[in-house]
N, CA, C and O of each residue as an XYZ file, in Angstrom:
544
protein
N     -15.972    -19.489     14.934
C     -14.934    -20.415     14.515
C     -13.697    -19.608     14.140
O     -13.634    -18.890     13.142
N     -12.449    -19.838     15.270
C     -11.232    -19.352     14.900
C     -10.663    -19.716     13.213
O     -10.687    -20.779     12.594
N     -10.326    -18.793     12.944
C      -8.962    -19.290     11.623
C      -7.658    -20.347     12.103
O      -7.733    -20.683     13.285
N      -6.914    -20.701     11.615
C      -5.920    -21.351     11.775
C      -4.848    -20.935     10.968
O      -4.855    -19.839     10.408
N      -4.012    -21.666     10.882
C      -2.216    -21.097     10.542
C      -2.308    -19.883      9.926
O      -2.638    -18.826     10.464
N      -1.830    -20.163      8.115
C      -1.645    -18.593      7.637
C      -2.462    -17.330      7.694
O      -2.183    -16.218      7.245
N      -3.618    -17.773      8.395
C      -4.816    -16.692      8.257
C      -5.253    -16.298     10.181
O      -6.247    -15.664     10.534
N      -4.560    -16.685     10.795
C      -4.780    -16.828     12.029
C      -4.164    -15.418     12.322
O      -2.988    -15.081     12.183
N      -5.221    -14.673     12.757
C      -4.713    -13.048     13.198
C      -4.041    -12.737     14.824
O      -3.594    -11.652     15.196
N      -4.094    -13.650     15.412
C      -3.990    -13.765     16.764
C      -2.290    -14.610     16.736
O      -1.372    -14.328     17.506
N      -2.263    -15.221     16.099
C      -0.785    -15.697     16.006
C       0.248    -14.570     15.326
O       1.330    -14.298     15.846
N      -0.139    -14.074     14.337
C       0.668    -13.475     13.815
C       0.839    -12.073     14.193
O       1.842    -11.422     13.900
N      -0.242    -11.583     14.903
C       0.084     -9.901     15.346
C       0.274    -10.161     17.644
O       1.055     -9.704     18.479
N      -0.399    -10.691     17.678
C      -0.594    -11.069     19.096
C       0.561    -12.130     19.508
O       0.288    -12.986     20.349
N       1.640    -12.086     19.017
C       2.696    -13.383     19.311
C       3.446    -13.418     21.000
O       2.965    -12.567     21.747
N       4.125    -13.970     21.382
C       4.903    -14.399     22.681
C       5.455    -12.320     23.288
O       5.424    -11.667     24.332
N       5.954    -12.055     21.579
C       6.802    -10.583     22.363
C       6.113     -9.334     22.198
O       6.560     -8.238     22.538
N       4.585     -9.637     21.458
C       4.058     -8.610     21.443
C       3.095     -8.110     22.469
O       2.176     -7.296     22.384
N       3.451     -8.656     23.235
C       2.641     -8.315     24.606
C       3.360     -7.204     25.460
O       2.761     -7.027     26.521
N       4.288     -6.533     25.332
C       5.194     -5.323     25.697
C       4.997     -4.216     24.821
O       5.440     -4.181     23.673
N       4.189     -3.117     25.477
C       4.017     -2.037     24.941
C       5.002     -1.313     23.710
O       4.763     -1.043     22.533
N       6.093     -1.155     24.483
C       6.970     -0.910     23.305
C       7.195     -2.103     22.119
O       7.543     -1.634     21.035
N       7.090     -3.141     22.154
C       7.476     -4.228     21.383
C       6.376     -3.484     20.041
O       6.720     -3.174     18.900
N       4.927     -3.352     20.714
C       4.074     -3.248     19.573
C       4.214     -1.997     18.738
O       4.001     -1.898     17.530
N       4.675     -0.901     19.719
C       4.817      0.326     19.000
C       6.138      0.030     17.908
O       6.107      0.199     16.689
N       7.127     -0.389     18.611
C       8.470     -0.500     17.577
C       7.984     -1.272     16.315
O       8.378     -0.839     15.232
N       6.979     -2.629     16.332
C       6.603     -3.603     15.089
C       5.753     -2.850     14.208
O       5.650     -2.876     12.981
N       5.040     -2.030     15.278
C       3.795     -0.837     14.228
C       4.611     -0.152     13.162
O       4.302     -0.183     11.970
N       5.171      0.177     13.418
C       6.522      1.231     12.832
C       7.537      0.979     11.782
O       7.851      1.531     10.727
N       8.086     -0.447     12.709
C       9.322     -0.546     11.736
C       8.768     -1.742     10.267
O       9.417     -1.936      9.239
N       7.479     -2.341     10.613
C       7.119     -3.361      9.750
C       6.882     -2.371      8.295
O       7.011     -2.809      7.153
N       6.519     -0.993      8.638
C       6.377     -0.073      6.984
C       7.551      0.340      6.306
O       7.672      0.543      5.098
N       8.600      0.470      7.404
C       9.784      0.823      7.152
C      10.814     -0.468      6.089
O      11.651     -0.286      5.205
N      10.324     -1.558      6.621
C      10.807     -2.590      5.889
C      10.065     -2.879      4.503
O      10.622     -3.133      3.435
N       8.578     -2.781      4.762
C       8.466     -3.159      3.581
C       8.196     -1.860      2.660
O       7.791     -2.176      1.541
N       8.307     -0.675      2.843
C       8.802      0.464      1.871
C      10.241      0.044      1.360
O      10.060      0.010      0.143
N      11.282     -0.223      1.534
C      12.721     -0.388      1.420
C      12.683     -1.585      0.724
O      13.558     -1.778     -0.120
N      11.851     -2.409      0.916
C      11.800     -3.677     -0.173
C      11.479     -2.959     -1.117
O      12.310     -2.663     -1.976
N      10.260     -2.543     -1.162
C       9.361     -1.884     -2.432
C      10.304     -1.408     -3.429
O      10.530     -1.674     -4.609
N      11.006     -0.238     -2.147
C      11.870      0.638     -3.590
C      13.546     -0.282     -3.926
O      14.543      0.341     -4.291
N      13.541     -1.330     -3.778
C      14.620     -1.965     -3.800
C      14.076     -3.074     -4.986
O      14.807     -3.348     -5.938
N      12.802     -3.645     -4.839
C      12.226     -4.337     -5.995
C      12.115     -3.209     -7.019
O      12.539     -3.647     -8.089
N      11.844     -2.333     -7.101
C      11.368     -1.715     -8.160
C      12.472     -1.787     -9.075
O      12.044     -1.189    -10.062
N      13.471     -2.111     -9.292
C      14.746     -2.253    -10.386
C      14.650     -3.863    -11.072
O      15.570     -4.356    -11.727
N      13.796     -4.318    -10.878
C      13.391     -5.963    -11.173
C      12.396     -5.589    -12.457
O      11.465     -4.784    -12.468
N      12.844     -6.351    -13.431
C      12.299     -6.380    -14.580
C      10.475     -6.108    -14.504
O       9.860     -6.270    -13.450
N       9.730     -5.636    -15.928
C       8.276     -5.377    -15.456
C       7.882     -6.712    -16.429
O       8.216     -7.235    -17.492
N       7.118     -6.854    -15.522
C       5.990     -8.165    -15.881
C       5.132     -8.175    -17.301
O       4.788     -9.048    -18.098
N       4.953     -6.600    -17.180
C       4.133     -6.498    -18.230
C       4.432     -4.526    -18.825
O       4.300     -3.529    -18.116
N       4.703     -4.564    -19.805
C       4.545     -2.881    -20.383
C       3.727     -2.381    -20.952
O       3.332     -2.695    -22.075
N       3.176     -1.161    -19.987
C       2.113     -0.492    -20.542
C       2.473      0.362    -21.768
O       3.587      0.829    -22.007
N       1.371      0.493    -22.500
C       1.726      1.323    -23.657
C       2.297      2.803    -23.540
O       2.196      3.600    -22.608
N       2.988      2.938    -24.896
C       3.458      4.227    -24.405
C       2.600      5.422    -23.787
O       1.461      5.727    -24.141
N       3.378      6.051    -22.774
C       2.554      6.993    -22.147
C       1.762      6.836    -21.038
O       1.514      7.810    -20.327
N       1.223      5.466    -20.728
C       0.341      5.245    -19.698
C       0.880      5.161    -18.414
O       0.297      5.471    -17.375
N       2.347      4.603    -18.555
C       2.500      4.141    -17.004
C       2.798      4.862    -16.018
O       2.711      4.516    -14.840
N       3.321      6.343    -16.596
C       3.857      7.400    -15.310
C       4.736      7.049    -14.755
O       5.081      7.825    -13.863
N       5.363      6.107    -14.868
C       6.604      5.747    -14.005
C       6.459      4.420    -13.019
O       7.327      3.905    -12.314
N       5.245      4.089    -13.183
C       4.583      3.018    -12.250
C       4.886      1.498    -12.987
O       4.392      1.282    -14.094
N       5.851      0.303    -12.208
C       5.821     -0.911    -13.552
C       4.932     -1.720    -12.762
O       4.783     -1.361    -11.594
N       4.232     -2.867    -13.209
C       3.976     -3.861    -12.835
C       5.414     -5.254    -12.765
O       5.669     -6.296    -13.369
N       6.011     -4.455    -11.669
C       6.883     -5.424    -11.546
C       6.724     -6.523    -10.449
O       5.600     -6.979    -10.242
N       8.019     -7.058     -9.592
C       8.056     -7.958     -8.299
C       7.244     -7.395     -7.416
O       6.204     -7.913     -7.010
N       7.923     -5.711     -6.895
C       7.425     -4.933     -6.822
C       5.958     -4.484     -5.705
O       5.573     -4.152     -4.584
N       5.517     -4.905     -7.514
C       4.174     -4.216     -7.763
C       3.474     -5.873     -7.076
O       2.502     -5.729     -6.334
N       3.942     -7.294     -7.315
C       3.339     -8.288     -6.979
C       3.618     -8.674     -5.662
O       3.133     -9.759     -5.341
N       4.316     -8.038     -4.754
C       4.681     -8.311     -3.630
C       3.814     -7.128     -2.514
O       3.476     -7.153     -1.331
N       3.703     -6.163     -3.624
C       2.277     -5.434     -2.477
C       0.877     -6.238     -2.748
O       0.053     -6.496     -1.870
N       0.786     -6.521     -3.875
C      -0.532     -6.951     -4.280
C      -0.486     -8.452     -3.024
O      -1.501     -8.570     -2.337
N       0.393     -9.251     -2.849
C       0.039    -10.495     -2.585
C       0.196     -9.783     -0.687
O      -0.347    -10.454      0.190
N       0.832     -8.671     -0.343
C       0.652     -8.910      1.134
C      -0.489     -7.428      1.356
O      -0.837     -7.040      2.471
N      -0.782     -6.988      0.483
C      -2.243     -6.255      0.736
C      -3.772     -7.569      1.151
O      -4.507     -7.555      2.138
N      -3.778     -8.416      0.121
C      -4.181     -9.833     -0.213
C      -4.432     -9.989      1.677
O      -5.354     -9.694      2.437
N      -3.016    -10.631      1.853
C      -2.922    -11.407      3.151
C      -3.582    -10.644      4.013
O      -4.596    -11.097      4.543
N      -3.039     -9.100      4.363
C      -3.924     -8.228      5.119
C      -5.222     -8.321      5.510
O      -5.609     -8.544      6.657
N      -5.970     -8.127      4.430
C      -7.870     -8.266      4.456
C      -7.711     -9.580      4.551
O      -8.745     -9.751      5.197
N      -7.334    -10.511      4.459
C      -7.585    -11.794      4.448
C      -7.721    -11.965      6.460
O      -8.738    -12.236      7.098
N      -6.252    -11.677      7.021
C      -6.352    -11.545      8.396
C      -7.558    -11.124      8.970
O      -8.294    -11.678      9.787
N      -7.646     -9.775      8.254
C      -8.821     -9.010      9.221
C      -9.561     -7.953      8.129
O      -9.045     -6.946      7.642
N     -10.654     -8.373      7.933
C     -11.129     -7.076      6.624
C     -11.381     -5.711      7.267
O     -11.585     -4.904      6.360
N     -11.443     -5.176      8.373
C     -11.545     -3.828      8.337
C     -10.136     -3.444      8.762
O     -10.063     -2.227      8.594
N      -9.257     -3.798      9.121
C      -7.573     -3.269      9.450
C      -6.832     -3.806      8.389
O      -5.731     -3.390      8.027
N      -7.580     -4.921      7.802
C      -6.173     -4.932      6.127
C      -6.795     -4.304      5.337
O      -6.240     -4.377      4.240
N      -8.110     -3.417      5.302
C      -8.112     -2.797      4.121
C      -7.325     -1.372      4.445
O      -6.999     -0.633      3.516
N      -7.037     -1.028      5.863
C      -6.533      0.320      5.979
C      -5.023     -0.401      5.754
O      -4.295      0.367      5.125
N      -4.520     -1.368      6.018
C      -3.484     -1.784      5.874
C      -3.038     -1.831      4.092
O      -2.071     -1.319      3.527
N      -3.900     -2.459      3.669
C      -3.990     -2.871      1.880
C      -3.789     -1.274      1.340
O      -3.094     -0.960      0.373
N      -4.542     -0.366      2.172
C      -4.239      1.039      1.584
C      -3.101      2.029      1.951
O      -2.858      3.082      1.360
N      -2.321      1.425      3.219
C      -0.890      1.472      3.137
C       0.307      0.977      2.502
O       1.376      1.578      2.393
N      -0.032     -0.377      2.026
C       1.065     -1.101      1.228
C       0.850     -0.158     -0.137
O       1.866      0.409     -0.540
N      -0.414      0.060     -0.893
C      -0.497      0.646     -1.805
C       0.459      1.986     -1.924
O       1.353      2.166     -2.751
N       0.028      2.884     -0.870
C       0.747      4.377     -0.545
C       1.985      3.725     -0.871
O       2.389      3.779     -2.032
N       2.725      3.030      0.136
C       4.022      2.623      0.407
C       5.030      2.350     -1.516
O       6.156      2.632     -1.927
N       3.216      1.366     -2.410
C       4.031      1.177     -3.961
C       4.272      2.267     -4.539
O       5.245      2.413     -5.279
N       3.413      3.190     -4.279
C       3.611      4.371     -5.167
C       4.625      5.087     -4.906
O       5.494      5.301     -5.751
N       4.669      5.655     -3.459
C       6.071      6.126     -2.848
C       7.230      6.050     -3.680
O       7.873      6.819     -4.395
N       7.280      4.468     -3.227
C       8.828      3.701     -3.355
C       8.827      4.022     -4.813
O       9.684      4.691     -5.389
N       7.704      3.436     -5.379
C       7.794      3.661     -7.424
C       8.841      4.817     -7.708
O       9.976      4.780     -8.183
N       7.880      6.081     -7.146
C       8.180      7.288     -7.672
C       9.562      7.611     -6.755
O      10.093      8.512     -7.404
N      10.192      7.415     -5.895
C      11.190      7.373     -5.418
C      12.458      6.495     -6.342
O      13.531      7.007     -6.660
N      12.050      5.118     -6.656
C      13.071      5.064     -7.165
C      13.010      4.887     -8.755
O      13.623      4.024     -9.383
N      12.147      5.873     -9.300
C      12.527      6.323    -10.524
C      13.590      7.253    -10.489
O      14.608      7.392    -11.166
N      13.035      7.930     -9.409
C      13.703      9.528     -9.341
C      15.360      9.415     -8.941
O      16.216     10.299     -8.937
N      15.471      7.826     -8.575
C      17.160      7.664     -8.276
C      17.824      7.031     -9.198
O      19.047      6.894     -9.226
N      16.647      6.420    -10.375
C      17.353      5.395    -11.275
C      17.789      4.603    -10.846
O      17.834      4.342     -9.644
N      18.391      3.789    -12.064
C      19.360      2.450    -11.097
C      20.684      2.997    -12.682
O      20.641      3.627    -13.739
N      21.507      2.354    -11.987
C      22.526      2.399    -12.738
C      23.786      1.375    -11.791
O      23.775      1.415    -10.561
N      24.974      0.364    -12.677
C      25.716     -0.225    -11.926
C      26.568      0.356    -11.526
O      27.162     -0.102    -10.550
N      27.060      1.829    -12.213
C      27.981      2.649    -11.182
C      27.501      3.651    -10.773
O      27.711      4.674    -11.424
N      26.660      3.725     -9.514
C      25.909      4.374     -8.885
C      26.414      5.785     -8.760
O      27.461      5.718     -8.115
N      26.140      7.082     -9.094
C      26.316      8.553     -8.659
C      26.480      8.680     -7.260
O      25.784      7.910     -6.599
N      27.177      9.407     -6.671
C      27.547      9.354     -5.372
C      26.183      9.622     -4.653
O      26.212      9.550     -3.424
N      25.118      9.889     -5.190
C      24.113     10.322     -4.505
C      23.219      9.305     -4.576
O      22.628      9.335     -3.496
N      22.833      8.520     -5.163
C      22.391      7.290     -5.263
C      22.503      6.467     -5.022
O      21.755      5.490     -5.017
N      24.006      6.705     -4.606
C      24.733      5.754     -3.740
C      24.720      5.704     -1.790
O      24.853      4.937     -0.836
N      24.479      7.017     -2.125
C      24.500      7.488     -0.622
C      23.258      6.851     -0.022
O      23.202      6.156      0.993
N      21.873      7.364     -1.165
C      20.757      7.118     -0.802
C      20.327      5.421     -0.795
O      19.363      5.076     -0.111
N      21.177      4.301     -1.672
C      21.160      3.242     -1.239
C      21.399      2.839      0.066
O      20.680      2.114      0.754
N      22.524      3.389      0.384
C      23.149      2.253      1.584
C      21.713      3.094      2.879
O      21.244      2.565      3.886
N      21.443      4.265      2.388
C      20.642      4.276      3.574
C      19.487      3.447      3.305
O      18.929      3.240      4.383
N      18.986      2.982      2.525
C      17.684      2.184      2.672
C      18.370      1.221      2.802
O      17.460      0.521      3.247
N      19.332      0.468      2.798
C      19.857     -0.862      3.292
C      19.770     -0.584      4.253
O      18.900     -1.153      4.912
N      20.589      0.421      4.885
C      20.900      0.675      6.424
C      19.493      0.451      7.293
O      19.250     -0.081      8.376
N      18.792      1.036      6.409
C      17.409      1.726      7.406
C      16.678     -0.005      7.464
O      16.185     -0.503      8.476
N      16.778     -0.643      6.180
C      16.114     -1.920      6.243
C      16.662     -2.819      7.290
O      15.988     -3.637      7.917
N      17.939     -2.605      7.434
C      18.615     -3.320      8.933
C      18.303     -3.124      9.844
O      17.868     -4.036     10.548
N      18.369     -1.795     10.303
C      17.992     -1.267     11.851
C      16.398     -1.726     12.019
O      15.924     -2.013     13.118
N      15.617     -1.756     10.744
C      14.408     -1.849     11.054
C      13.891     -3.475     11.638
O      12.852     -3.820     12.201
N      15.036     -4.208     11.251
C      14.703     -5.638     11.530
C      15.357     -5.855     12.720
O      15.092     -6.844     13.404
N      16.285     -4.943     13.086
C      17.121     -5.240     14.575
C      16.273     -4.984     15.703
O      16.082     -5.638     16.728
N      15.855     -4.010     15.338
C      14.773     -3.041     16.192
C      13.476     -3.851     16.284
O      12.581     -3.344     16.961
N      13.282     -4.837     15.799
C      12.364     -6.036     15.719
C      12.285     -6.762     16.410
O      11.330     -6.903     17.174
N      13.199     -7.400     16.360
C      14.401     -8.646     17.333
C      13.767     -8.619     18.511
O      13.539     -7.461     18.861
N      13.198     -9.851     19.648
C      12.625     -9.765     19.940
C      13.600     -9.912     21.612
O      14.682    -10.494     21.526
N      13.204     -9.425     22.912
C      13.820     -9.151     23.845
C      14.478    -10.754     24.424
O      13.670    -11.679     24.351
N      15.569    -11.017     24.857
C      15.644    -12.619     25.399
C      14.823    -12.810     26.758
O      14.768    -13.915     27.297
């Protein structure tokens, strides 16, 4: 017995444009690229909850942190042996981004270097969705 809509693995990875070799390699690719660049772009969103002093290392339970949890979730849900290697990429991807954008801070008048390093994860989050876009 197939799944249906949100859990349907065949709709959502197997679609109309993923049937072109390159289509799948470019979606393999650029789908981490996007959601790393969310990650470290949520991570400046208030924390849900604060760990006591000392515990957190730099890690919040923020948006974040609930936006890997809910599409690690979806992953195994699709398919349990490729969303758990998947669930253990979104994870890599929180920690990354965490410790990345501690290390840039946030601030509203950004250091030229922080600044620099923004527009490239904007940038990079663009190209990654262009590069998506599916052939006419």
């Amino acid at each position: 017995m197939g799944r249906t809509g949100l859990f349907d693995l065949e709709r959502h990875f197997y679609g109309a444009y993923h049937n072109n070799p390159v289509n799948i390699l470019i979606h393999t690719v650029f789908v981490w690229s996007i959601f790393f660049t969310s990650l470290v772009l949520l991570h400046f969103t208030p924390s849900l909850y604060t760990f006591p002093a000392g515990l957190s290392h730099g890690f919040l339970l923020n948006f974040g942190f609930v936006f890997t949890v809910i599409y690690a979730l979806f992953y195994v849900c699709l398919d349990k042996k490729a969303g758990s290697l998947a669930t253990l990429l979104c994870v890599l991807c929180w920690v990354r981004a965490s410790l990345l954008a501690g290390r840039l801070g946030f601030s509203l008048e950004l250091p030229s270097k922080a600044k620099t390093i923004s527009s490239l994860l904007i940038s990079g989050k663009t190209h990654s969705f262009l590069l998506q876009t599916p052939e006419p």
